[in-house]
SEZAPA-65376 format. One line per 8 residues: number of its first residue (from 1); for each residue y, x, z of N, C-alpha, C, O, CB. Coordinates in steps of 0.1 Angstrom, whole numbers. Atoms other than C-alpha are relative to their C-alpha. Glycine has a CB too. Example, Ala and Ser with C-alpha at 12.3 -4.5 7.8 and 13.67 -1.06 7.14 Angstrom:
1> -12/9/0/-45/123/78/12/9/0/12/19/7/0/-10/12 | -11/-9/0/-11/137/71/11/-8/8/22/-3/9/5/4/-14
***
This chain:
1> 6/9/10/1114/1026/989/-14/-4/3/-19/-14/-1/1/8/-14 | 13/3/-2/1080/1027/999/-1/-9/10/-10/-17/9/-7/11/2 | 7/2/-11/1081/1016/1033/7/-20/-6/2/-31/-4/6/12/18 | -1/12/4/1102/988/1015/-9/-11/-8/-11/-23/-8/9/1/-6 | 15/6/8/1073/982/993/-10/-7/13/-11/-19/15/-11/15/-9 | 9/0/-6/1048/985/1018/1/-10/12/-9/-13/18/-2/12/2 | -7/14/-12/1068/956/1045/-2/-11/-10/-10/-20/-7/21/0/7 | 5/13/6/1068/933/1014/-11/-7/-1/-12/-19/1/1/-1/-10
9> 10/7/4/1034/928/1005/-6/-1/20/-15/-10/21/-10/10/-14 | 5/0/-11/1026/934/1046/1/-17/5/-7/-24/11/7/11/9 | -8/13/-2/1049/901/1049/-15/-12/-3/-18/-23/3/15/-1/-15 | 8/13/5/1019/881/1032/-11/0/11/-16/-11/13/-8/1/-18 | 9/-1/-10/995/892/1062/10/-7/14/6/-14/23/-7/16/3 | -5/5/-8/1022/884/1083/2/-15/1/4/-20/12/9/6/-1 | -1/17/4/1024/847/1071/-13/-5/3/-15/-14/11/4/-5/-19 | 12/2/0/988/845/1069/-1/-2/16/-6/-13/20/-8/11/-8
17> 6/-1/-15/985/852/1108/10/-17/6/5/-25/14/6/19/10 | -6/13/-7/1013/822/1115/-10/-12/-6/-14/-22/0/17/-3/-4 | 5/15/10/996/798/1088/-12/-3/12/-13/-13/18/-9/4/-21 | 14/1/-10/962/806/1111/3/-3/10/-3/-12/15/-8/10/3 | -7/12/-13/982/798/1142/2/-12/0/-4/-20/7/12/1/3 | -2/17/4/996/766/1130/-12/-7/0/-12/-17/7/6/-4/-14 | 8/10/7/961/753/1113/-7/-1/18/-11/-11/24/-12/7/-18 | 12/0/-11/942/769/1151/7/-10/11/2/-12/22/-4/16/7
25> -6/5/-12/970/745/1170/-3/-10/-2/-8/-18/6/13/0/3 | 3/20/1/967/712/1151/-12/0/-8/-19/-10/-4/14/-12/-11 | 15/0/2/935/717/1133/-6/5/5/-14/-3/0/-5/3/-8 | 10/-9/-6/912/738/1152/-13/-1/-12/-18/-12/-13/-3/-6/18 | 13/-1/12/882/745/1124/-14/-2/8/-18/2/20/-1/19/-7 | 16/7/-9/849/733/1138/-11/17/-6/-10/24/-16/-10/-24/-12 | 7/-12/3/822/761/1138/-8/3/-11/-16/12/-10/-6/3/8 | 7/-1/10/808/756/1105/13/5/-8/9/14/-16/-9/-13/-3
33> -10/0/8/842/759/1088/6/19/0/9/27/-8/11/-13/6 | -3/-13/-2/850/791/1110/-6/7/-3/-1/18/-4/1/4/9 | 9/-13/5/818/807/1097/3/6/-12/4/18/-16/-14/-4/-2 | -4/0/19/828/799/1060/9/10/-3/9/18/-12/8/-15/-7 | -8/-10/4/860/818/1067/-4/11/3/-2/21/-5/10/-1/3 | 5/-16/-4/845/847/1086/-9/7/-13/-8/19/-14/-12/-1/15 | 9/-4/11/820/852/1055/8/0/-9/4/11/-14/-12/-9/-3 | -6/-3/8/844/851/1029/8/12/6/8/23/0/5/-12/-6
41> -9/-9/-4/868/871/1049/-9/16/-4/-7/25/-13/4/-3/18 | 12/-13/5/839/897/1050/-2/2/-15/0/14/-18/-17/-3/5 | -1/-5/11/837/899/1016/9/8/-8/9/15/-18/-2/-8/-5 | -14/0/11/870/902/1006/6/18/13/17/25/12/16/-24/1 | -3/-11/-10/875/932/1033/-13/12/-7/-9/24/-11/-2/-7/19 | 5/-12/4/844/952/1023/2/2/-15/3/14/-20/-14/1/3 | -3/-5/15/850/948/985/14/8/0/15/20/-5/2/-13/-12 | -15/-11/-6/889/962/996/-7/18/-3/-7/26/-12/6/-4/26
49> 8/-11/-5/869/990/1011/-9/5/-13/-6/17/-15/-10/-5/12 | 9/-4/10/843/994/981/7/3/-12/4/12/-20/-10/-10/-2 | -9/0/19/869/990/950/10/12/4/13/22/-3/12/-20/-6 | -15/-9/0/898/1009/966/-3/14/10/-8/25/6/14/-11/9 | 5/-14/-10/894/1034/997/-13/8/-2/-11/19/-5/-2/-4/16 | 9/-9/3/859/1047/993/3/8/-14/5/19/-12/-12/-8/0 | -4/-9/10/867/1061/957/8/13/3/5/24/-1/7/-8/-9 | -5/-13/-4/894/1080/973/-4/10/6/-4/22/2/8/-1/6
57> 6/-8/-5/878/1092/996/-10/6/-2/-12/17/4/-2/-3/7 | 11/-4/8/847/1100/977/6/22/-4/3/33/-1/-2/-16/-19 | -7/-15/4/869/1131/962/1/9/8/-1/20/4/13/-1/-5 | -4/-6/-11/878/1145/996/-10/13/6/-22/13/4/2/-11/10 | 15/-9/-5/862/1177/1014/-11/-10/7/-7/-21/10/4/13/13 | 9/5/-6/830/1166/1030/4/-4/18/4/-14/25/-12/9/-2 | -4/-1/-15/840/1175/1065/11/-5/7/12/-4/19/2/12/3 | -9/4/-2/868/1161/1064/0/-13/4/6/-19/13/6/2/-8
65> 1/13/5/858/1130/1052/-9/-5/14/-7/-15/20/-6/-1/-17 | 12/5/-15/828/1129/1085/10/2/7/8/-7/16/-16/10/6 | -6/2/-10/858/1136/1106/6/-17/2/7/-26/10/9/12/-1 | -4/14/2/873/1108/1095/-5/-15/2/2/-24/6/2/0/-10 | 5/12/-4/848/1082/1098/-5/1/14/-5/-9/21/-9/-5/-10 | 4/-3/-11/834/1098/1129/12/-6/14/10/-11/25/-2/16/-1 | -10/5/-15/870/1091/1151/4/-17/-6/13/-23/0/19/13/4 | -5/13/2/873/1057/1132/-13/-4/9/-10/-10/20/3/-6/-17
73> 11/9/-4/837/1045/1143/2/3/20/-1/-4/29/-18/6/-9 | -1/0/-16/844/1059/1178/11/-5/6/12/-11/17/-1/13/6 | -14/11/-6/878/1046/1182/-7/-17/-2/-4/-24/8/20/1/-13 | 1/12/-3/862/1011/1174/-9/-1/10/-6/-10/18/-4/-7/-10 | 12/1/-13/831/1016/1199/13/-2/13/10/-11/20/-13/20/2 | -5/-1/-10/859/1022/1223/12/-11/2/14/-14/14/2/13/1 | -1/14/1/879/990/1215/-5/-7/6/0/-11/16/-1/-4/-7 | 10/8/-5/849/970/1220/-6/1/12/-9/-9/19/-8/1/-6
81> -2/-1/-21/842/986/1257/7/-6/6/4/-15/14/5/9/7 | -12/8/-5/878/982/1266/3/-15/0/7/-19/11/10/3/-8 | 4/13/0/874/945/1254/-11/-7/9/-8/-17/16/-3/-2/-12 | 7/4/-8/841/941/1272/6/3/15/10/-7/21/-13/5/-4 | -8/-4/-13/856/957/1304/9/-8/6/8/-14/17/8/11/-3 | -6/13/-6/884/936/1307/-4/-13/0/4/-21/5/9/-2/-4 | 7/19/-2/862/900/1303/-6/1/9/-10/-9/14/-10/-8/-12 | 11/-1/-13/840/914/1330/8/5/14/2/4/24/-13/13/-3
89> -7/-1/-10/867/923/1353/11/-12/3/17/-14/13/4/12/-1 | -8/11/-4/885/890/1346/12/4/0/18/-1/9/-2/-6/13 | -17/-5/-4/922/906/1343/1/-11/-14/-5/-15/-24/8/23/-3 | -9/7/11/949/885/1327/1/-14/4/7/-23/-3/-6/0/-15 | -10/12/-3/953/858/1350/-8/-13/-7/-20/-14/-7/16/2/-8 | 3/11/7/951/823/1331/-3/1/-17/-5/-9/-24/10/-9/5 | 4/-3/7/946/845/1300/-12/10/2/-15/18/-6/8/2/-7 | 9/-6/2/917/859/1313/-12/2/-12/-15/13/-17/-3/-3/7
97> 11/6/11/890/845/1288/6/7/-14/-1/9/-24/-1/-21/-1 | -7/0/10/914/855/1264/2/15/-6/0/19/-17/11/-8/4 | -5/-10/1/927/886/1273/-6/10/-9/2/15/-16/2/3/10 | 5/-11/6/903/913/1257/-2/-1/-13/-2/9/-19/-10/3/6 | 0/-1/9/899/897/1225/14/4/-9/14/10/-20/-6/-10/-2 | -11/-2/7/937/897/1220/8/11/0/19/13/-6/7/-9/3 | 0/-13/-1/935/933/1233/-5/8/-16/0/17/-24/-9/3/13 | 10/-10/10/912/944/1208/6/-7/-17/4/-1/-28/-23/-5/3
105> -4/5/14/931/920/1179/16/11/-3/21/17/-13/3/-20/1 | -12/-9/4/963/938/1189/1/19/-8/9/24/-16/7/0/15 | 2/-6/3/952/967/1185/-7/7/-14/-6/19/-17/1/0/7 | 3/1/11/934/964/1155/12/-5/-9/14/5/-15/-10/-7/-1 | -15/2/2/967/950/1141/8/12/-8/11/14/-20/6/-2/15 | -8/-17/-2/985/988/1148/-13/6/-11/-7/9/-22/-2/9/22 | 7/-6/3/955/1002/1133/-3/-4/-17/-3/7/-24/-9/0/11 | -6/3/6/955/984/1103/17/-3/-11/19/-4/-23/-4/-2/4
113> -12/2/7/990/980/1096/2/20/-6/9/23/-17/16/-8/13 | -6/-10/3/992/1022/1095/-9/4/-11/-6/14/-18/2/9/11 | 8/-2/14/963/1020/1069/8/-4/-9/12/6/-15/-14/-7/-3 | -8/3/9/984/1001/1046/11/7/-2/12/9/-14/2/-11/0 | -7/-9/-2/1011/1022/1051/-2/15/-7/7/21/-14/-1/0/11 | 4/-13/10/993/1055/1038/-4/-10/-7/3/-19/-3/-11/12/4 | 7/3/9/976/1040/1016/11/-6/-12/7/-4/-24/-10/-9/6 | -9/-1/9/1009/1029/998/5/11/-1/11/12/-13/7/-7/2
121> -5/-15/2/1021/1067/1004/-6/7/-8/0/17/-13/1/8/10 | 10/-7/6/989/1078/987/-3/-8/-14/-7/-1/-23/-12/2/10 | 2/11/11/985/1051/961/7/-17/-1/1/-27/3/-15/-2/1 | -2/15/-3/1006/1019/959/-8/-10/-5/-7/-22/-1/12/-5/-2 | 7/10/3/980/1002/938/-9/-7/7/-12/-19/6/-5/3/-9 | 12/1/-14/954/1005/967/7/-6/10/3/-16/16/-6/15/6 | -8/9/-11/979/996/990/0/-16/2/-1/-24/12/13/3/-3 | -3/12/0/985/965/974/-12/-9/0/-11/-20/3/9/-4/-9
129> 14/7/-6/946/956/976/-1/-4/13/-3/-15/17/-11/9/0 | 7/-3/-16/940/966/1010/13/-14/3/9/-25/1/1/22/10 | -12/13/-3/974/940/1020/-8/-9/-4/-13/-17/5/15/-1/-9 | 0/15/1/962/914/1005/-11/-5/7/-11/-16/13/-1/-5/-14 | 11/3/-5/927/919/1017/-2/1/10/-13/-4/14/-7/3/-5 | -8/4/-13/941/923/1050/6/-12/3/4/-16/15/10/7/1 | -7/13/-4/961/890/1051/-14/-8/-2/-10/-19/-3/17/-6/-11 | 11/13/5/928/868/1043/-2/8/17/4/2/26/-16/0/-18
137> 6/-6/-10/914/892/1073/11/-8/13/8/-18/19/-1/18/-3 | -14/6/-7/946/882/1094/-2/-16/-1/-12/-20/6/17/6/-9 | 5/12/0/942/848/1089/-6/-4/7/-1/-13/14/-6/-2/-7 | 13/3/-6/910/846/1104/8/2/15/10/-7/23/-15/11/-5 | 0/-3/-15/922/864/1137/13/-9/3/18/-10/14/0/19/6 | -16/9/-9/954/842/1141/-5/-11/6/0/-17/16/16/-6/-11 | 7/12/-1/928/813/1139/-5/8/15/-1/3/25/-12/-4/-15 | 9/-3/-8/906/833/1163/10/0/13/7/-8/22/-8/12/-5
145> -9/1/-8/935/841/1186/5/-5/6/8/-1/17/5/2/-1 | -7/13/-4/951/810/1193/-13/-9/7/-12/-11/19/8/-9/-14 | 8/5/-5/919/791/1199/-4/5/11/-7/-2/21/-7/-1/-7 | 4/-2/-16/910/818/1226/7/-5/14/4/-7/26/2/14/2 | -11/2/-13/938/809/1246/-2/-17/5/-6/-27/0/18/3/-7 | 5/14/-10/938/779/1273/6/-10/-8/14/-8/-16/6/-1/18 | -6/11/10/944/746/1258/7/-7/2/10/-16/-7/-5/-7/-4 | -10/7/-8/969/734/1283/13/7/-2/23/4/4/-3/0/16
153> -8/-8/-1/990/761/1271/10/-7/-15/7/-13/-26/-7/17/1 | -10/11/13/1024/748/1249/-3/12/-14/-9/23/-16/25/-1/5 | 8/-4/12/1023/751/1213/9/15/-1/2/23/-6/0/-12/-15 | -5/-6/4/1053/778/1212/-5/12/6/-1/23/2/10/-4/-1 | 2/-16/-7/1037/803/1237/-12/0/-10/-13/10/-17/-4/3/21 | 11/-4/14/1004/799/1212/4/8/-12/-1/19/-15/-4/-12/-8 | -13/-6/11/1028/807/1184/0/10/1/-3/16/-8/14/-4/-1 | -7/-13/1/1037/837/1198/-11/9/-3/-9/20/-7/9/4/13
161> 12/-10/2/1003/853/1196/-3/4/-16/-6/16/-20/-15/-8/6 | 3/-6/10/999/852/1162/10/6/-6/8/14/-14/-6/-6/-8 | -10/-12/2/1036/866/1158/1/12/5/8/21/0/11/-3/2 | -1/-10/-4/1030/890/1180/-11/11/-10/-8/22/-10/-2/-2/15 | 6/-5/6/1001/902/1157/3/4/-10/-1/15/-14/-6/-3/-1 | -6/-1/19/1020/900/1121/10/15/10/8/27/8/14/-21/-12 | -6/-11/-5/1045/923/1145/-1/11/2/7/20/1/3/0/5 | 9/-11/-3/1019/945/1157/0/9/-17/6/19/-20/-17/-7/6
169> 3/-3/11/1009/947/1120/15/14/-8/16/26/-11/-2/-17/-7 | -14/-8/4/1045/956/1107/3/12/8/10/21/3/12/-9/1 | -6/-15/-8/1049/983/1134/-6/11/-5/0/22/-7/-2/1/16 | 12/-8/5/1016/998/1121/8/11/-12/10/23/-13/-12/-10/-8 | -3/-6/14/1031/999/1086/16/10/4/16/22/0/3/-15/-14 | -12/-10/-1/1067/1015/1095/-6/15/8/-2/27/5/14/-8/10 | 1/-11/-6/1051/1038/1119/-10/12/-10/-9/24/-9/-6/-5/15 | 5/-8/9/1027/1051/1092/7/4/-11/3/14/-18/-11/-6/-2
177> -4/-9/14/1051/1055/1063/9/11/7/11/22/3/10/-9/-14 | -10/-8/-2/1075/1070/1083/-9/14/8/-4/25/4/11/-9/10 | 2/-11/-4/1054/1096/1103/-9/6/-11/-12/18/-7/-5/-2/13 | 6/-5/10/1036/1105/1074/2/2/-14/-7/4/-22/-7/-3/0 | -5/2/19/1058/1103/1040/-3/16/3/-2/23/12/21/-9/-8 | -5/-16/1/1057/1138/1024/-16/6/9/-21/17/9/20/4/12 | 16/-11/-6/1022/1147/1043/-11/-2/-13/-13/-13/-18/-10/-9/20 | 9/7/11/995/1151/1015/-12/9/12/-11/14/23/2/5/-22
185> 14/-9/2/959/1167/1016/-9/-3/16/-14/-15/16/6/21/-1 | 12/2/-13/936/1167/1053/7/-7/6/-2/-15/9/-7/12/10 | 1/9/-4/955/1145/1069/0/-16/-4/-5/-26/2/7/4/5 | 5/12/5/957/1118/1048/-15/-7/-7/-17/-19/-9/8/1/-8 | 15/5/2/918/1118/1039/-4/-6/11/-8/-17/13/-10/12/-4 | 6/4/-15/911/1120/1076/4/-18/1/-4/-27/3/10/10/16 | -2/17/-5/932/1085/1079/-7/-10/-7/-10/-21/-2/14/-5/-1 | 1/9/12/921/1069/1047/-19/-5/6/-24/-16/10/3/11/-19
193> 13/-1/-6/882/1077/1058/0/-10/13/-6/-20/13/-4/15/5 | -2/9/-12/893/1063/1093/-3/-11/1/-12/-16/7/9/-2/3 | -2/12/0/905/1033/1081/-15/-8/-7/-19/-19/-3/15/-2/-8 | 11/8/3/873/1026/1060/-9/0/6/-18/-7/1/-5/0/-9 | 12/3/-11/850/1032/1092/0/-11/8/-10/-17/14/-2/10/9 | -6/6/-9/872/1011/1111/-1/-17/-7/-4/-27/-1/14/8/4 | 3/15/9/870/981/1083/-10/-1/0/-13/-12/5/4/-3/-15 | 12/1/1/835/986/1077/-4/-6/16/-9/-18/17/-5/14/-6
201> 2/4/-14/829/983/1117/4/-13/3/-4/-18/11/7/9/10 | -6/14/-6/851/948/1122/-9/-8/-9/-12/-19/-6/18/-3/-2 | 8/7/9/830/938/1090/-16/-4/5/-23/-15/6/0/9/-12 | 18/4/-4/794/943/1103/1/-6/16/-4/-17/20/-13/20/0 | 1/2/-15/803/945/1142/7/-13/4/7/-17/15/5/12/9 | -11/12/-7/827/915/1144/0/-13/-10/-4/-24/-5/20/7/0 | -1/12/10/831/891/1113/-15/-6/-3/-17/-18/0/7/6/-16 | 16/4/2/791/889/1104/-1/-2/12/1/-14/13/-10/10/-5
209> 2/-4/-7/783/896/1136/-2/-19/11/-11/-26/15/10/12/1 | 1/11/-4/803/863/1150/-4/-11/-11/-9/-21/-6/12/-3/8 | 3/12/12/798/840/1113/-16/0/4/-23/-7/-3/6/5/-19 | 14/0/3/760/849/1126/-7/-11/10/-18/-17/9/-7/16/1 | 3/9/-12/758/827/1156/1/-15/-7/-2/-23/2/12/2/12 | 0/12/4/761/794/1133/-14/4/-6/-20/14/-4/13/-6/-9 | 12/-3/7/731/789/1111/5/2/-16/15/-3/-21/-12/-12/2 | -12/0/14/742/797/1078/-11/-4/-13/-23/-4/-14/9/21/-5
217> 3/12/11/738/776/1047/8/10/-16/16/18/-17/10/-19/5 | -10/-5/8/746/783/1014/13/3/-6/16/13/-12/-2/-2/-5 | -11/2/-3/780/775/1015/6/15/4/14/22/-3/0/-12/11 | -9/-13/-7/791/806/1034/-9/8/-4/-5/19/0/4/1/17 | 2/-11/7/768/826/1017/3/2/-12/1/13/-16/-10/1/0 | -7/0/13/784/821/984/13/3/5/18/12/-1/-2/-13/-8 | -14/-10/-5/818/829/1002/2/7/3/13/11/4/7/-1/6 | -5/-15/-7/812/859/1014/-2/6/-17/3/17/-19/-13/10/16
225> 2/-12/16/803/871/971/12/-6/-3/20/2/-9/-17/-1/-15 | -12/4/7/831/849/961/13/6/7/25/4/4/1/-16/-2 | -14/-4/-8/854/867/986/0/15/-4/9/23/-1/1/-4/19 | 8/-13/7/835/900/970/10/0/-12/19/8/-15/-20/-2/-6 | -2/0/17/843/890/937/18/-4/-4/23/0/-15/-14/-15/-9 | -11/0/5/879/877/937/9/16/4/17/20/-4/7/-13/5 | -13/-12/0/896/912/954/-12/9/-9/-17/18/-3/8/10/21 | 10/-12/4/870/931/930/7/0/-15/13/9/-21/-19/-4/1
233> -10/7/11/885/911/902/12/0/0/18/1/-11/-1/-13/-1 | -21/-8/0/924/920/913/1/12/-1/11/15/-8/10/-1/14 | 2/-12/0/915/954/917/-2/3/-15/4/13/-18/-12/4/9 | 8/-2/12/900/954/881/14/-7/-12/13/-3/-24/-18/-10/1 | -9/7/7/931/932/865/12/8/5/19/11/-4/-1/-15/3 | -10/-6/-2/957/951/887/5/11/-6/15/16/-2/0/3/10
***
């Protein structure tokens, strides 16, 4: 029942990542547009984080809770190597250029999908935050994804990148309800913690990070509070 829950609402991140395929094949977003979404996206990911997971975690032993963000912030440091590593060694062929971001998306993907996953085992109300506020997040990288890739390349092998992500995603979620239904107490803080070091990290180190390279205007500074304020406002109405 859960994991049935927890594939439905996953489904809407899963759509989200094709929609961002489609718009990055025949629209491509010009870099003012990409900023707008990266800044709302950020919003709508740390309020996730601020309304839903941190509360839980707040309750948790202390030690537990530093373990937890300690192997999330170092599993992302070590992503972001792995990513730099392979663009500097050039692997991947005619997806070189490509390759490390769609390394580091896939596996963010996995890493994600098994947050939602607990997080419906532990709370489905939270669950169904973090999903949703995941698929805006998803979005973005299907956009981001497709654009990395060469532009000579057909539209259906493009396609497959952001299916391969919604897939990634979904494996996350089965592999997390299923290896963990029925587990309560230190291991589920540890993950929950994880997952909000690991959101918080793609938020500052990745979404700001690249929306900062444009010059930013009000426009996308008002989308990152209005992307604040609508999952803050579902959270609060849910």
């Amino acid at each position: 029942m859960v994991l049935i829950q927890a594939l439905s609402y996953t489904a809407l991140a899963v759509v989200a990542a094709l929609v961002g395929g489609v718009v990055a094949v025949y629209r491509p977003p010009g870099p003012q547009m990409e900023s707008n979404v990266q800044h709302f996206a950020a919003g709508v990911v740390i309020a996730a984080v601020a309304a839903e997971l941190l509360p839980d975690v707040h309750g948790r032993a202390p030690v537990v809770v530093v373990l937890g963000f300690a192997i999330g912030v170092a599993t992302m440091l070590g992503i972001h190597h792995l990513s730099k590593t392979i663009q500097k060694r050039d692997i991947g062929g005619q997806f070189a250029g490509a390759a490390g971001l769609l390394i580091t998306i896939g596996i963010d993907m996995l890493i994600d999908g098994v947050l939602i996953g607990v997080t419906f085992l532990d709370n489905p109300d939270t669950g169904v935050i973090i999903a949703v506020a995941l698929a805006i997040e998803v979005l973005f990288l299907g956009v981001a994804g497709v654009v990395a890739l060469p532009q000579d390349l057909g539209v259906a092998k493009k396609l497959a990148v952001p299916a391969a992500f919604g897939a990634l995603l979904a494996s996350g979620v089965v592999v997390g309800v299923l290896a963990l239904e029925g587990v309560t107490g230190a291991p589920i803080a540890v993950i929950l913690a994880f997952g909000s070091a690991a959101l918080l990290y793609l938020v500052t180190e990745e979404l700001l990070v690249k929306a900062g390279k444009v010059p930013e205007t009000p426009v996308s500074t008002t989308l990152f509070f209005v992307g604040f304020l609508a999952i803050f406002l579902l959270d609060m109405l849910h």
